[in-house]
C-alpha positions in Angstrom: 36.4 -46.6 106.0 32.3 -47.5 104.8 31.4 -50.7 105.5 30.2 -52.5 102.5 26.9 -53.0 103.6 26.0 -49.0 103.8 27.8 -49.0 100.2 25.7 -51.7 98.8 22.7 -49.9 100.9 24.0 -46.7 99.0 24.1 -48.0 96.0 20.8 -49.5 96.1 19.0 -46.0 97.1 20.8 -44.3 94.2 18.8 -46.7 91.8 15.5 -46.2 93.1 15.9 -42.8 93.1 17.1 -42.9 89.3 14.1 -45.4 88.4 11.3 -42.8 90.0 13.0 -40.0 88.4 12.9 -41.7 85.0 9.4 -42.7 86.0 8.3 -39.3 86.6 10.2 -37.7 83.4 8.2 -40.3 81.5 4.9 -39.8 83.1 5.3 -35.9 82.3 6.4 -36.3 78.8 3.1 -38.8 78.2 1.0 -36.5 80.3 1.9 -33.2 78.4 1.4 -35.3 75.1 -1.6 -36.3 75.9 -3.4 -33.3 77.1 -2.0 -31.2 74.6 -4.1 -33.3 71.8 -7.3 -32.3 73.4 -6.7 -29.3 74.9 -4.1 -27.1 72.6 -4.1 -25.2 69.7 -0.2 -26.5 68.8 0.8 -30.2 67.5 1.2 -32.4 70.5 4.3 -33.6 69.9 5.8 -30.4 69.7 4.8 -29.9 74.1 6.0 -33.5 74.1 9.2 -32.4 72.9 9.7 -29.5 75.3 8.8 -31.6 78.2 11.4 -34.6 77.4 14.2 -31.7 77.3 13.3 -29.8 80.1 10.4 -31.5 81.9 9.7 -29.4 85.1 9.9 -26.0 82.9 8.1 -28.0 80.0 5.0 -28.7 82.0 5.1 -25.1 83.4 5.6 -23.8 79.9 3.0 -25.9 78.6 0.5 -25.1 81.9 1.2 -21.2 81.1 1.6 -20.8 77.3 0.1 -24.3 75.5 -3.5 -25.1 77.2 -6.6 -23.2 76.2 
């Protein structure tokens, strides 16, 4: 049987994990957004978009097809 300690432990890693994922979905969604009002030819939002749905293929996408 786990102790509770390691499950509490577990438990606890879990979150932080989820909080700098969500932390680095967000930062890619504002970063795209951003960029893409300065430095592309298609409405911003429209990257922004594509990065909150798929945000590693988003920002490649966007890196590949969205900057001049």
């Amino acid at each position: 049987m786990i102790s509770p300690i390691l499950l509490q432990a577990g438990g606890a890693i879990a979150f932080l994990v989820g909080i700098l994922s969500l932390a680095v979905h967000v930062a890619i969604i504002y970063w795209v957004y951003t960029d893409a009002r300065t430095h592309s030819d298609q409405p911003a939002f429209l990257w922004a978009l594509v990065a909150f749905f798929a945000p590693l293929l988003g920002l490649l996408l966007y890196w590949l097809l969205g900057r001049n």
